[in-house]
VOKEGU-36972 format. One record per residue (C-alpha): residue number from 0; z negated, y, x negated. Coordinates in steps of 0.05 Angstrom, whole numbers. Each point is the difference from the previous one (the first is absolute). Last residue first. Layout:
> NUM	Z	Y	X
...
//
This chain:
> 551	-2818	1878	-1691
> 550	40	-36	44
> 549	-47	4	60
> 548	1	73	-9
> 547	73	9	-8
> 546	6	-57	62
> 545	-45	65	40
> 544	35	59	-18
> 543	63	-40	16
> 542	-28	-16	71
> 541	-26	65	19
> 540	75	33	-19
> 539	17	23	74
> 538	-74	13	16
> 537	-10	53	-61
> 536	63	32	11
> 535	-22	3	78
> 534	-57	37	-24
> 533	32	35	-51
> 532	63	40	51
> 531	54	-22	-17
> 530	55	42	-31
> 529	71	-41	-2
> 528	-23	-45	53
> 527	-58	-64	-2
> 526	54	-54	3
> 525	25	11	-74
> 524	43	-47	-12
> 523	10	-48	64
> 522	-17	46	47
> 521	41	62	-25
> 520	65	-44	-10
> 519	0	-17	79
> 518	-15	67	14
> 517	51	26	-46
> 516	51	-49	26
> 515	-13	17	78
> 514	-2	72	-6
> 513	73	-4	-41
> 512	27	-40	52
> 511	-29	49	46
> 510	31	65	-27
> 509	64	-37	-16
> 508	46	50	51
> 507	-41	56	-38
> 506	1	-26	-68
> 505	54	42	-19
> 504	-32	62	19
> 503	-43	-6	-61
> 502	-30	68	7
> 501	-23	-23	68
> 500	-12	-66	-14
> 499	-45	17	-67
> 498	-47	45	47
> 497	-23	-47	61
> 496	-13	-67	-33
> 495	-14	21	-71
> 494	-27	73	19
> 493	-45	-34	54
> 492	-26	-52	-37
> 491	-22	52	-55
> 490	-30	37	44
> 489	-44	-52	25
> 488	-12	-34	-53
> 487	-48	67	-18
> 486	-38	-4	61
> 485	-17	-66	-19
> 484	-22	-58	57
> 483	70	-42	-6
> 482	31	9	-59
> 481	73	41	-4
> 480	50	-60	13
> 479	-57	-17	59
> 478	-10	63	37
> 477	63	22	-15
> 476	21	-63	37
> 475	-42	16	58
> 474	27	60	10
> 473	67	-28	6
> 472	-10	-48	44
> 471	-32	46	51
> 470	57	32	-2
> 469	45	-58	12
> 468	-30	-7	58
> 467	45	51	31
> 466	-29	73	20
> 465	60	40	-18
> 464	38	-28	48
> 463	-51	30	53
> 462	33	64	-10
> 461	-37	66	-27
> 460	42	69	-10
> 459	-19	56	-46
> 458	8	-43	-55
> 457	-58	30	-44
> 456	-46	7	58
> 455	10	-58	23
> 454	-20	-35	-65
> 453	-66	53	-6
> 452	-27	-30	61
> 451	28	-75	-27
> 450	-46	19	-60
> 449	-63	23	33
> 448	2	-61	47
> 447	-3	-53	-52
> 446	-58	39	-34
> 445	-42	0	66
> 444	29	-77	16
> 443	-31	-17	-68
> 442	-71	29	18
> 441	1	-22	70
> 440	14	-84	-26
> 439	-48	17	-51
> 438	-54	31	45
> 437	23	-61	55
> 436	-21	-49	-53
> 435	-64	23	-22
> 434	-31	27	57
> 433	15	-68	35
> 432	-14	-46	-58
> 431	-67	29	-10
> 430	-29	-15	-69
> 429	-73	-36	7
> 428	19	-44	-66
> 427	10	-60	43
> 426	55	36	41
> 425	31	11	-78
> 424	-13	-67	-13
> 423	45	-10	61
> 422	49	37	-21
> 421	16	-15	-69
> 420	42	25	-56
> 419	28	60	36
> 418	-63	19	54
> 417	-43	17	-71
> 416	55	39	-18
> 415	2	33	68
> 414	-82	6	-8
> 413	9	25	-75
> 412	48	52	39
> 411	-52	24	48
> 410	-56	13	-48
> 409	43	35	-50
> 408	44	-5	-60
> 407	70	-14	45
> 406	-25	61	45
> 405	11	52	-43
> 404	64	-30	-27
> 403	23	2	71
> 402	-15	58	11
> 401	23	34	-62
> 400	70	-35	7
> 399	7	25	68
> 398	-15	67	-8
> 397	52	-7	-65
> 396	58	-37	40
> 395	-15	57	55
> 394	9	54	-47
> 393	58	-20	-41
> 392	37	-18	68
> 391	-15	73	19
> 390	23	21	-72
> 389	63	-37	9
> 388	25	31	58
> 387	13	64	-40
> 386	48	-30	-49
> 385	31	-50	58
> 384	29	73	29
> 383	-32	20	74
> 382	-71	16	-10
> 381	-1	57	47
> 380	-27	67	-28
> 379	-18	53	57
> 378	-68	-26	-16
> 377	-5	-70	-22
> 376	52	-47	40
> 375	11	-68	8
> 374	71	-22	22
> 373	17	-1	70
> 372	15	-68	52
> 371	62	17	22
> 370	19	-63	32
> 369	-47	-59	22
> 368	30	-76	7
> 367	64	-5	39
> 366	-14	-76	6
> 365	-69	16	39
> 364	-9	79	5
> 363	-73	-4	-1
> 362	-22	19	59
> 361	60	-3	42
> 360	16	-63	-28
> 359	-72	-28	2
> 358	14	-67	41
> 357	82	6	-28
> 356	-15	-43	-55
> 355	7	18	-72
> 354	-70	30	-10
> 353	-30	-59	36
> 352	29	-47	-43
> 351	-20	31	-66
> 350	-69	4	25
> 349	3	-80	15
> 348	34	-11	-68
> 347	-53	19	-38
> 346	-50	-30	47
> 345	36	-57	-13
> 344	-9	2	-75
> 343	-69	9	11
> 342	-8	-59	43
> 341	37	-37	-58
> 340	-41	23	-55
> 339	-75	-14	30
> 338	23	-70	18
> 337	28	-19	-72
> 336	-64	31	-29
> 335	-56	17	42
> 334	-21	9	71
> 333	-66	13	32
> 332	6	77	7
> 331	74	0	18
> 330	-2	22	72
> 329	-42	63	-15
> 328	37	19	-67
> 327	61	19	43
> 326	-36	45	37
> 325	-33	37	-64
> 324	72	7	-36
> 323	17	25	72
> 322	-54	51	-8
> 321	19	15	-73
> 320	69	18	19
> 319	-10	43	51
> 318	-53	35	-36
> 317	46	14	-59
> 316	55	26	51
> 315	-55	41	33
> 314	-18	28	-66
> 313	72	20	-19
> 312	17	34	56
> 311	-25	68	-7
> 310	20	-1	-75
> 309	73	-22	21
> 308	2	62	55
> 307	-11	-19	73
> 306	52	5	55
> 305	-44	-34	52
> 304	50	-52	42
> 303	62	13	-28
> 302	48	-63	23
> 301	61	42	8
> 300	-2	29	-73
> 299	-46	38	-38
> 298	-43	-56	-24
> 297	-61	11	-26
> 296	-51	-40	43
> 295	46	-55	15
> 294	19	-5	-78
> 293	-61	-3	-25
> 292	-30	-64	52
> 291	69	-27	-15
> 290	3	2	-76
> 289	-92	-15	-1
> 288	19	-62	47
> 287	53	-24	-43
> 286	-35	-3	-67
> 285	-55	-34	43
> 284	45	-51	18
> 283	36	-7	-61
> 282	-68	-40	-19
> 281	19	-62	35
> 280	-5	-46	-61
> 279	-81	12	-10
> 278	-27	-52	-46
> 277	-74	13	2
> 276	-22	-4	-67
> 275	-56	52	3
> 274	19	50	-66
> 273	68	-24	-12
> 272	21	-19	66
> 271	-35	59	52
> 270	-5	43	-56
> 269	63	-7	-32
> 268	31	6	61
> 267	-23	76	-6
> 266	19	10	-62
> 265	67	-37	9
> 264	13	46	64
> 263	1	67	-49
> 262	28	-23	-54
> 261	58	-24	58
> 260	3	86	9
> 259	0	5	-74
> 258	51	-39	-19
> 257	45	30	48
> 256	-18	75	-18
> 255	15	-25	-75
> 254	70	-16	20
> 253	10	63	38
> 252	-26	46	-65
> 251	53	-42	-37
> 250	45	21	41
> 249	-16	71	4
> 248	-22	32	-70
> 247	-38	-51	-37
> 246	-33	49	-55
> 245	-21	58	60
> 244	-16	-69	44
> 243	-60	-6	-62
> 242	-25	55	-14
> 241	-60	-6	39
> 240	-10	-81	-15
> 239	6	15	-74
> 238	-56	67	10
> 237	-49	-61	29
> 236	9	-38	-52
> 235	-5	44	-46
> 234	-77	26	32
> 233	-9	-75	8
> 232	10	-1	-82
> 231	-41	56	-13
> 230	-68	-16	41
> 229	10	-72	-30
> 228	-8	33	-65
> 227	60	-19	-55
> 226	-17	-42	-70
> 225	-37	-58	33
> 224	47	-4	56
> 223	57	8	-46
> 222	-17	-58	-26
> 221	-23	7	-82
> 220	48	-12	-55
> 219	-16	2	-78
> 218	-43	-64	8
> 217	47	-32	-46
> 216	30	-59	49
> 215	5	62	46
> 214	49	41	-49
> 213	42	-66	-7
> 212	0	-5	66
> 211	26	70	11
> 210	50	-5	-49
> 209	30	-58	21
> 208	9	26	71
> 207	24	61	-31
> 206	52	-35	-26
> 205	20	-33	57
> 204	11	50	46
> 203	40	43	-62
> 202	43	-61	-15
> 201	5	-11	70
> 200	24	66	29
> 199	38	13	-67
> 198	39	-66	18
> 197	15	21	69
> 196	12	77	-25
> 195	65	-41	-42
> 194	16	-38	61
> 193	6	66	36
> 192	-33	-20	69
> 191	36	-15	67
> 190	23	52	56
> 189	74	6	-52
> 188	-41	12	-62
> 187	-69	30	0
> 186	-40	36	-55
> 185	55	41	-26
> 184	30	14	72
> 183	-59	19	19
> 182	-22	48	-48
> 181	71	33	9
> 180	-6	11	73
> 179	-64	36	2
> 178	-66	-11	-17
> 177	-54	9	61
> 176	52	-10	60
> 175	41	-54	-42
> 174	-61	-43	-20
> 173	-11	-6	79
> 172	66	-30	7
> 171	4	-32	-57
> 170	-59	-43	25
> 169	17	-23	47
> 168	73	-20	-26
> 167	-32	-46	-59
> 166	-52	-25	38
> 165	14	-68	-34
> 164	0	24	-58
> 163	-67	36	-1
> 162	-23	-76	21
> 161	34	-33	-51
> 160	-26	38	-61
> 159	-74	4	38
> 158	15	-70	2
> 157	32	-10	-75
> 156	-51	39	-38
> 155	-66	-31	40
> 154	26	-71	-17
> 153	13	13	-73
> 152	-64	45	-6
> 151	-38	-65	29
> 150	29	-55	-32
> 149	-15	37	-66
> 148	-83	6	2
> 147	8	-65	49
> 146	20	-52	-56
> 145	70	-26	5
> 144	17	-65	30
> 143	1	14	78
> 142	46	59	-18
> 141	33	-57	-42
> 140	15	-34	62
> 139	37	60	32
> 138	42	2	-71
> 137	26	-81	12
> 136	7	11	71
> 135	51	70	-13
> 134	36	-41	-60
> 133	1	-58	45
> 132	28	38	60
> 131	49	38	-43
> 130	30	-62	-32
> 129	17	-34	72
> 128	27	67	30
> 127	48	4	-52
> 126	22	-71	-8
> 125	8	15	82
> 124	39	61	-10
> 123	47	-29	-48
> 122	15	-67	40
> 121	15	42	69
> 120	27	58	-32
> 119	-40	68	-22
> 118	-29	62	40
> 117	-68	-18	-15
> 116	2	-68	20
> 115	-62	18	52
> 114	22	71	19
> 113	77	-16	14
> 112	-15	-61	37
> 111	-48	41	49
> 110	57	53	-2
> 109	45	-55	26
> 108	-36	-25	54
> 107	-49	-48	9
> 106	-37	47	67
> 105	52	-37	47
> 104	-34	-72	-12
> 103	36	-43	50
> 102	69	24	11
> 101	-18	37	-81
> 100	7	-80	-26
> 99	80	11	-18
> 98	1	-56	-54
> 97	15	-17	-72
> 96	-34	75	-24
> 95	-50	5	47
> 94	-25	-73	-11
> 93	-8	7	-72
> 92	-34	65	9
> 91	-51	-35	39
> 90	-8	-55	-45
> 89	-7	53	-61
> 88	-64	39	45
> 87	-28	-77	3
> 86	-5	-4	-76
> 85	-18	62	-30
> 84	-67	-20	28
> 83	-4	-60	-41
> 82	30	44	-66
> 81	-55	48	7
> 80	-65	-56	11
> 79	23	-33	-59
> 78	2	69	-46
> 77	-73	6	33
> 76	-19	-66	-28
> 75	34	3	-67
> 74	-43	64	-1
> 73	-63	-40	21
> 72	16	-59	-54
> 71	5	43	-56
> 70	-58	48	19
> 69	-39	-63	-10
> 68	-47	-17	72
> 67	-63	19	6
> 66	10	60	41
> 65	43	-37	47
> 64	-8	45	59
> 63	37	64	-34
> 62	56	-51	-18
> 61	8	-21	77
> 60	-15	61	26
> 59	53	47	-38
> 58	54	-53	12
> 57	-12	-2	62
> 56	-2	80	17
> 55	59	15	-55
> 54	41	-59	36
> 53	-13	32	68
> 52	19	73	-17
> 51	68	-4	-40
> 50	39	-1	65
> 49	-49	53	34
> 48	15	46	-69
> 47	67	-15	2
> 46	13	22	74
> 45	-39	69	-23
> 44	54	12	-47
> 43	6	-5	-79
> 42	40	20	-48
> 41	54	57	17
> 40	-59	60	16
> 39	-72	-38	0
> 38	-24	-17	73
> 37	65	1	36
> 36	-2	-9	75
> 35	62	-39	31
> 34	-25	-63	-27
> 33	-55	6	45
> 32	39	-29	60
> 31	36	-51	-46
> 30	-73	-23	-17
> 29	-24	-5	78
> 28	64	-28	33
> 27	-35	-62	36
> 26	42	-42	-63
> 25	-22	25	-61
> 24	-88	6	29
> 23	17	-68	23
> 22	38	-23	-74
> 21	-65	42	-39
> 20	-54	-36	39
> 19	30	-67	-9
> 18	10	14	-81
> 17	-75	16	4
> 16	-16	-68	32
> 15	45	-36	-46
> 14	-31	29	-72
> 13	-68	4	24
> 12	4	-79	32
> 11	29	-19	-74
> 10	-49	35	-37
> 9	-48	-32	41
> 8	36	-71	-6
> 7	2	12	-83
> 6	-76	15	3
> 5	-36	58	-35
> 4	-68	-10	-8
> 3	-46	50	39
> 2	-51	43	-34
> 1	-57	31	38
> 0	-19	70	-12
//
């Protein structure tokens, strides 16, 4: 790893720019907002955690970077970096306090002030505030100090520490139904943790952390892949996903059926961006097609055309969807890039158009969308509660994972990877562009069109609303946050952007904001996703395999 020497204008730049981030995340509401949840009961809220965020990040960095560097001079650093952006938050409690500034910022309100003094006088508050943010730079640089075999417990106690925290309420909700009412309210205090079970969280999180690198440095440890068959662990695996709406109960069983459903569409935009790198932004289209194309054929209301079950339906809607992925392919053959993505995204909004107007209204219901569209059914047994639901999402996410791993590793997807990284040595290569393109534009729209079949399903009614661009947005976000080309990143993009704001329902009127950052943050530190898949791994960090080389 390269060492960078610390400079007084970096630390400078860190210290203002993450002082900037804290004031605009202060004054657009976002910290008082999450002051109202309590991470650890009577300490510390959620609001704290977001204040606190941006000087642990730069502070972090900068002394992690400087490898070189005296310990001395990086902790100064990061103690630097706290009292800079202690700085700007001060100014604007300054302000509040002299003047009446809520005319023009109405979210600096008085529980904003409460949270960032911590409850105390102007002057107080503010010596308060300045201490705490060089104490908390000065300890997030000495993460970047300490050697990784205790960096890493520390950091792996205090998320997981955090993060149970933070789902304090979830989760004593579902603890309740198992344990009862006094387990609960020993573990949790007031829909936050006990601080006391906080620090037996970590302690015990981090412990065995230590433990289990010390076990490995002695050659006592093996992976659990070496110790456990692969037969055994995809047979747990497979029992997990089972039980799994029976451990949720029914909210959380609704959040996974979200997640899943946009699982769904990122696997199969993964294919036509991850595996053949054609930037598709209209891809709500097909979503929109396999809704309507389910919900005209199932519908029991006025616009009942065939009266067909959700099995019946479900191939046509899937057909639908992958002829119109094949029609749009057509026009688009010699396009790429910039050109390829804005015809797309019109085509997007073209479908969504037509579904709105009144050309189709007494097809497709126009405005009024398409009512009492039924739930699936096996038997005499219709899928009705988000706990039964789930196993049909389960069991198109999985079809369409094995497919599309299938085809990653054969003939047809070393052609679309071939297609990515260059398309006319591809033409050179005897690969035909044609096939190739419109089977990954049919093969995405397929996928696409499974999950807005199942989406209609699910609400029982369809409007065109629910076809915005933004959808299309979304999916490719989880594309990228997750890795672009893995199956795996594609989950986890899905649970980040589509999970955490629905069990964060805070973040719901900051959903985008919150897109936007991440993204932003995701390309400039670790561009290729969360879980990428190793070819584009390999790509991404070509050109520090190859100054290593040159180096040595």
């Amino acid at each position: 790893m390269t060492s960078n020497p610390i400079k007084m204008k970096n630390v400078i730049r860190s210290g203002l720019l993450a002082g900037i981030i804290t004031l605009c995340l202060s004054v657009i509401g976002f910290i008082a907002l999450l002051g109202d949840r309590e991470v650890i009961g009577g300490i510390l809220t959620l609001g704290h955690v977001f204040l606190f965020a941006p000087v642990i990040a730069f502070s972090y960095l900068l002394a992690d970077q400087a490898q070189d560097e005296k310990a001395v001079r990086r902790l100064g650093s990061g103690f630097l970096i706290g009292i800079l952006t202690a700085l700007p938050i001060i100014f604007l409690a300054v302000i509040e306090n002299i003047t009446d500034i809520r005319q023009f910022l109405p979210n600096v309100s008085p529980n904003l002030m409460n949270l960032i003094l911590f409850g105390r006088e102007i002057v107080t508050g503010s010596s308060v505030l300045l201490i705490l943010m060089g104490i908390v730079g000065l300890a997030a640089a000495g993460f970047g100090v300490l050697p990784d075999k205790i960096r890493k417990p520390i950091i792996s106690g205090l998320g997981w520490t955090l993060l149970i925290g933070t789902f304090s309420e979830i989760l004593s909700n579902r603890l309740r139904s198992f344990f009862g009412h006094q387990f609960v309210r020993m573990v949790f205090t007031s829909k936050a943790l006990n601080p006391f079970v906080a620090l037996s969280l970590f302690l015990l999180i981090g412990g065995g952390g230590v433990l289990r690198q010390r076990r490995e440095m002695q050659g006592k440890t093996a992976k659990l892949s070496d110790r456990v068959p692969k037969k055994v662990t995809y047979v747990l695996y497979a029992v997990f996903l089972l039980i799994l709406p029976l451990i949720l109960g029914t909210y959380l069983s609704e959040v996974v059926n979200n997640v899943g459903l946009y699982v769904l569409m990122g696997i199969g935009l993964n294919i036509v961006v991850g595996f053949a790198g054609l930037l598709d932004l209209g891809y709500v289209a097909f979503f929109a097609i396999g809704a309507y194309v389910m919900g005209i054929l199932t519908t029991e209301g006025h616009l009942a055309i065939a009266g067909m079950s959700f099995w019946a339906a479900l191939p046509f809607s899937i057909l639908a969807a992958t002829l119109a992925g094949i029609l749009l392919g057509v026009p688009v053959l010699k396009m790429r890039g910039d050109y390829l993505a804005i015809v797309t995204l019109g085509f997007g909004e073209i479908i969504r158009i037509l579904a709105l107007s009144d050309l189709f209204k007494s097809h497709i219901g126009g405005a009024q969308g398409i009512l009492q569209i039924p739930k699936p059914a096996i038997g005499t047994v219709n899928l009705v509660k988000p706990e039964y639901l789930y196993y049909v999402i389960l069991l198109g996410c999985m079809l369409a994972a094995f497919i599309s791993w299938r085809l990653q590793n054969s003939r047809l997807g070393r052609q679309w990877m071939a297609m990515r990284e260059d398309e006319d040595v591809a033409e050179a290569m005897g690969i035909n562009l044609v096939t190739t393109k419109l089977l990954a534009f049919a093969t995405g729209a397929a996928f696409s069109g499974f999950s807005g079949a199942i989406f209609a399903s699910k609400l029982t009614s369809i409007f065109p609303h629910s076809f915005n661009l933004i959808v299309s947005i979304n999916v490719l976000s989880l594309i990228i946050v997750g890795g672009i080309g893995s199956l795996p990143g594609v989950v986890v993009g899905a649970m980040i952007l589509v999970g955490l704001p629905e069990l964060l329902r805070e973040f719901a009127e900051y959903r985008m904001l919150m897109y936007g950052a991440l993204l932003i943050v995701m390309m400039v530190v670790k561009p290729e996703g969360f879980w990428p898949s190793e070819v584009i791994k390999r790509e991404m960090h070509a050109h520090e395999i190859a100054e290593t080389s040159s180096t040595e």
